[in-house]
N, C-alpha and C positions, 0 to 999 in steps of 0.2 A: 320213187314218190314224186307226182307231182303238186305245186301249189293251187294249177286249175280243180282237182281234185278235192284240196282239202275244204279250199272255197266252198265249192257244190255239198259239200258234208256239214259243213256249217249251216249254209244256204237254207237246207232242209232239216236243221233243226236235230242232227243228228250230234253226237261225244264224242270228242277229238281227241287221240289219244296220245300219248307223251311223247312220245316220237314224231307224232305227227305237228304237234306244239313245237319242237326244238328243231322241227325242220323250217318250217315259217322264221322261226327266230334269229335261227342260226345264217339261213339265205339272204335274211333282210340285211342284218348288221354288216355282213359280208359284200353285200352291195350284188348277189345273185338271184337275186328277188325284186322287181319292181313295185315303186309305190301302189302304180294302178291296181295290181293286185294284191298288198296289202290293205288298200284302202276297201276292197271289194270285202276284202274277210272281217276288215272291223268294223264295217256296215251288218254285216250277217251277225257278227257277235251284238253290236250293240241290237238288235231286234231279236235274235234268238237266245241271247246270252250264253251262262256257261255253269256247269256246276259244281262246285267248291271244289270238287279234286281238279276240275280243268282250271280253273283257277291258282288254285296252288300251285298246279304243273306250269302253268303260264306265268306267274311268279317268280321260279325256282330257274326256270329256263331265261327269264330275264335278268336278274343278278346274277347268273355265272357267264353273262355275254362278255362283261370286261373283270375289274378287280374284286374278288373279294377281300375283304382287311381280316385278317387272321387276329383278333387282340386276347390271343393266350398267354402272351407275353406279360399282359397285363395282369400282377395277381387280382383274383377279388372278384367280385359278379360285378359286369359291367350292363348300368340300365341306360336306355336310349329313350328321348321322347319325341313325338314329331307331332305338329297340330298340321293341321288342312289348309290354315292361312285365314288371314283376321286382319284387323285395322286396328293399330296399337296394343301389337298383342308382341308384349315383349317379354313373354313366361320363363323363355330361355336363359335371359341374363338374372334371373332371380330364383329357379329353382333350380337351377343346374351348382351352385354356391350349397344352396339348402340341403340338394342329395349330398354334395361330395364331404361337406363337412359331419354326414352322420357315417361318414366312412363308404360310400358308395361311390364305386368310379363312373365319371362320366366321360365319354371319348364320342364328341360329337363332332357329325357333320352337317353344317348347315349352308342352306343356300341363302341367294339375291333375291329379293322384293320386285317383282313385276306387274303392272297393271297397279288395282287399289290396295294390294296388299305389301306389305312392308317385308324386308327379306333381313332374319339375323346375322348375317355377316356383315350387310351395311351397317347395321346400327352397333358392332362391334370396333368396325373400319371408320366410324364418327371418332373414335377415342385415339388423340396423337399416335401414331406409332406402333398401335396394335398390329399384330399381323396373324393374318388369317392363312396362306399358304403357306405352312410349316413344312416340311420335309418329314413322313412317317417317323423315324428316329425320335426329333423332335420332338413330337404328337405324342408317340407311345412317353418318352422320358418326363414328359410336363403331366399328364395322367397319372405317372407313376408317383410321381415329385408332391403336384397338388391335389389330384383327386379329381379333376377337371381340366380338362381342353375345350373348346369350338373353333374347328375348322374350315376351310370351306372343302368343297368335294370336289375329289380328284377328277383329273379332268377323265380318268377311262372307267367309271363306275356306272356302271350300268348302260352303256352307250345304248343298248337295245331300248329302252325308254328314254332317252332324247332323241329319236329317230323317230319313233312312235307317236313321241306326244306331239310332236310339231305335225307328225300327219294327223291326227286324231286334231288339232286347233280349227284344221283348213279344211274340213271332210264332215263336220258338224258329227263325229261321234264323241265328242268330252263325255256325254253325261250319258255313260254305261259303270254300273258300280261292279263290275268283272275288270274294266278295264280302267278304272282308280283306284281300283283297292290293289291291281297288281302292280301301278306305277309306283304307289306309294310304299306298298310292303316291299316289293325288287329292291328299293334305295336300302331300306332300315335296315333287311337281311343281308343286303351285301357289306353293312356296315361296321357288323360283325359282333354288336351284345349280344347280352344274353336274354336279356331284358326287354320290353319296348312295352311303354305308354302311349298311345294313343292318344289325342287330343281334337276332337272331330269338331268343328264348328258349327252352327243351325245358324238362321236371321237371314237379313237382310243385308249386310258383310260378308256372308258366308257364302263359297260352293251349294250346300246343300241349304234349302230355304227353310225348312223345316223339321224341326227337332227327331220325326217320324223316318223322313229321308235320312238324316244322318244315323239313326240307328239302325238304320239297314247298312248301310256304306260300314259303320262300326263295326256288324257282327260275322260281314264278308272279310274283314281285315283282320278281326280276333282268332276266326276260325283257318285264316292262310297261316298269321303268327305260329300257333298250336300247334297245327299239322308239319310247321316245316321243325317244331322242337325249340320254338321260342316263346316264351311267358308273356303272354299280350292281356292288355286291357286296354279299353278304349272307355276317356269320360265324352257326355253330349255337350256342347257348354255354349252359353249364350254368344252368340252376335250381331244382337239385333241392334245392340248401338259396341260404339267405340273401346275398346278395355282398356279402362282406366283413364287419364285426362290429357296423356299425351300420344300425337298422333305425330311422326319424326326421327328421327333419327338418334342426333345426339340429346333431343328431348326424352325422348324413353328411355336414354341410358339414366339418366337423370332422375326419371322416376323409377327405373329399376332400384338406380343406388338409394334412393327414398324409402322404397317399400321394404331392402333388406334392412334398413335401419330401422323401421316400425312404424313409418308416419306415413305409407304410400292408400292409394287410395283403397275404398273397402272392397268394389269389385275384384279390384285385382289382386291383393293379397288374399282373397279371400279362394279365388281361382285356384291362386301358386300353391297354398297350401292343401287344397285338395289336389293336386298334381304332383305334388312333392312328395305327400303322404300316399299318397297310390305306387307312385316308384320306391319308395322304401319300402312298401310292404313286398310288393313285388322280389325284389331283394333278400325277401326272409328277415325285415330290420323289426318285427310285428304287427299285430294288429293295425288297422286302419285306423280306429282311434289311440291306438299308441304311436303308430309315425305322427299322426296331427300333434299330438302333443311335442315331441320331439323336436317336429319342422319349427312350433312355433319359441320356443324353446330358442335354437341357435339364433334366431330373428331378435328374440328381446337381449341376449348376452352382446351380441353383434359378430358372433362367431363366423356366420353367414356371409357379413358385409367381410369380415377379414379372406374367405377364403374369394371372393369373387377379386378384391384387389391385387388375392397371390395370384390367381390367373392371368391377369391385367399385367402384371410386371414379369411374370414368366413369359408372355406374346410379347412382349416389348412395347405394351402400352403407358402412358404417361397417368399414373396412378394418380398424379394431382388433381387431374380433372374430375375423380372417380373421389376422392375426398372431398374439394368442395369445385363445385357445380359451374362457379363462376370463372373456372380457368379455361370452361368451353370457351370456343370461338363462337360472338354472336351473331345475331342474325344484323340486316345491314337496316332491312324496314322491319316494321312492326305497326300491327293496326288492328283496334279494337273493332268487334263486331256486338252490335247492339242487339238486343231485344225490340222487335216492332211495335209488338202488343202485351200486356200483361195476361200473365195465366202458369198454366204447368206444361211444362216442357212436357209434352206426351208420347215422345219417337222419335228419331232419328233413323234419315236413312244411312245407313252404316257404310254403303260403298260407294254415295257418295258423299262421305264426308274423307273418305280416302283419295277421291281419284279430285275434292278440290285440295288436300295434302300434296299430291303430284305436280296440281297446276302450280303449286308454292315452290318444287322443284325439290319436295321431301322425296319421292320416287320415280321414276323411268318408264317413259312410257312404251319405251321399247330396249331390247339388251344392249343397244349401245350408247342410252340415253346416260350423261351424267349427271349425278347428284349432291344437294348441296346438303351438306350432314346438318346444317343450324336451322333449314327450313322446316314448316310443320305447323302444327296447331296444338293450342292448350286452350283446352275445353272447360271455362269458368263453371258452367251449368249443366247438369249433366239430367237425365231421364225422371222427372218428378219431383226433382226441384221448381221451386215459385217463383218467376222473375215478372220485374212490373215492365214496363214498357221506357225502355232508356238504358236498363241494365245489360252491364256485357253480361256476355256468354258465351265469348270465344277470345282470344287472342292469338291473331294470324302472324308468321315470321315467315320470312323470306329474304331475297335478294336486293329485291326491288318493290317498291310500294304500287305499282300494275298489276305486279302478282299477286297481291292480294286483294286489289279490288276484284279481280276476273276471280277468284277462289272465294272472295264474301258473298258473292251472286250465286255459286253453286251451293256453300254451306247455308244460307238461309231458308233455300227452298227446301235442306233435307233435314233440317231441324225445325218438329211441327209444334207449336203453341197449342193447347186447349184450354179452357176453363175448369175445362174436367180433371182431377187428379187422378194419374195411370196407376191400375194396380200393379204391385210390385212382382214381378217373379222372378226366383230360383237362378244364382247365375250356373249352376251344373245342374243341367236336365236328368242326366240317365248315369250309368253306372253297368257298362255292355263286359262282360267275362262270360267264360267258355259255360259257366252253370247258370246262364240267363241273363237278362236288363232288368237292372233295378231302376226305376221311374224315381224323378223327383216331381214329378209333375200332374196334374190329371188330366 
């Protein structure tokens, strides 16, 4: 078999067949395959694409390239959730609490924030002492113990997609939904639920720009789930502006801990619970509107808020901070951002009001950039609210008061004023499982 070959079958728009996938796969990670001619096949793929069983096969063939995590050990169905990446989208630390405490184990892996998006394991690594490299042993016993872990990912899980996607950055093929939907399903299957929610982002924050794209990317990812004998849904969910009002690190942990208590804001409780209640159905815990009721349920008792602080002190994090708020470490400046003009907030642009979060030194703008967990932004004003001209509608934290001047310059230009009052929509568009999309939208 060679790889000139399989190029030229691609090239012409011809079906690659599973051998022929795990030959590609297996020469790359191996290092007996040159970029060049990788890069020549995921040029061919992204223009002639592939069709759900080449997919799946390029999938299946990508998570068995390093670890699979076996969590049989684990009793119970284990559900996994993964979003596409967002700007103040801190789902993880509030519904991961809400599945475990209705008896559903969560064993998650999560990654770093790069670019304008925020990555869950920083904002876990905000909280003293947390620790996120646990040793499987560990991992498996604190799941067993609490019902929840989040880790970060080993360093040999999937290596066949960290080789790829850094040549797919440089090669201008990212945007093929054959070749996202396998980066993304390779991680969750190798990670070993039973389970997986999906979490697909639309906006102007988001990978996919429109609610339409992302259900495509959804129903390529529900139907690899399915095929490979994993229970997948994918929700569509808004990111056209910010989720929720903190955009930050140890700021989101903060309104994580708000929203399991009942006072967080209504986009994003509003999200968690349709995301909570999706993974418990999935689960077999009932109906969609029986998990709603249930998620919300452990939220008002504070059931919820107790099982996220047994997490917190089983990782060895300092549970104080996680009770009240003020035992974080603060930021050093702090600097209001006014309103110019009066009117209604009409839009935000969503990435960049992340990547002036970065300039604040809340993320990295490259992997070996470090981060300061106290910087970020809390967003007084949010999409159709009324402010007159003089009122805040941001409050910027950082290091140093430079950084937030150079970050008030880029959040003002992505936060637009009109006269006009924006109509309101829908923060979950769609509803993608194996028996169709259910629309919330027209």
């Amino acid at each position: 078999m060679r790889m000139y070959d399989i190029i030229t079958k691609k090239r012409n728009g011809e079906i690659l067949t599973n051998e022929e996938i795990k030959f590609f796969i297996d020469g790359y990670v191996k290092g007996d395959i040159p970029d060049y001619q990788v890069s020549a096949l995921l040029m061919a793929i992204y223009f002639k694409g592939m069709t759900p069983e080449e997919t799946a096969n390029l999938t299946m063939c990508m998570a068995r390239s390093g670890d699979i995590v076996d969590l049989s050990l684990i009793p119970g169905i284990k559900v996994d959730k993964h979003s596409t990446g967002g700007v103040g989208d801190k789902t993880t630390l509030i519904i991961s609490p809400i599945v475990a405490s209705l008896g559903v184990k969560v064993a998650k892996m999560s990654g770093r924030g790069l670019g304008h998006t925020g990555g869950t394991i920083d904002k876990l690594e905000s909280i003293p002492g947390f620790k996120t490299d646990l040793d499987r042993e560990t991992f498996f016993d604190i799941v067993k113990n609490v019902g929840v872990s989040v880790i970060g990912q080993t360093g040999n899980l999937v290596p066949a997609d960290k080789k790829l996607y850094a040549l797919r950055d440089v090669t201008a093929t990212i945007e093929s939904i054959p070749l996202i939907a396998s980066s993304i399903m390779s991680k969750k299957i190798a990670a070993g639920s039973d389970c997986i929610l999906l979490d697909v982002k639309a906006g102007s924050g988001a990978f996919m720009k429109t609610s339409d794209e992302a259900i495509k990317l959804a129903k390529a990812m529900v139907e690899i789930g399915e095929n490979v004998g994993k229970k997948t849904i994918a929700l569509i969910t808004d990111m056209d502006r910010p989720l929720g009002t903190a955009i930050g690190n140890s700021l989101e942990v903060i309104e994580a801990c708000d929203t399991l208590k009942g006072s967080g804001p209504r986009d994003l409780t509003e999200i968690c619970i349709e995301l909570a209640s999706n993974m418990l159905c999935l689960a077999g815990k009932g109906t969609i509107d029986e998990c709603k009721i249930a998620a919300k349920k452990v939220i008002d008792d504070g059931t919820a808020f107790k099982k996220l602080k047994e997490m917190v002190q089983f990782q060895g994090g300092d549970v104080s901070v996680i009770e009240n708020s003020n035992n974080f470490k603060r930021a050093k400046a702090e600097h209001n951002v006014v309103a110019a003009t009066s009117g209604y907030i009409s839009s935000m642009d969503t990435e960049q009001c992340g990547i002036a979060s970065v300039i604040l030194g809340a993320g990295r703008e490259n992997k070996e950039s470090s981060i300061d967990f106290s910087a970020g932004i809390v967003l007084q004003k949010t999409i159709g609210d009324y402010v007159n001209a003089g009122d805040t509608i941001a409050t910027l934290y950082a290091g140093d008061i430079s950084k937030c001047i150079s970050a008030q310059e880029l959040l003002c230009k992505a936060i637009h004023i009109s006269s006009k009052e924006p109509q309101s929509s829908p923060v979950v568009f769609a509803r993608v499982t194996t028996d169709g999309t259910e629309k919330y939208y027209n």
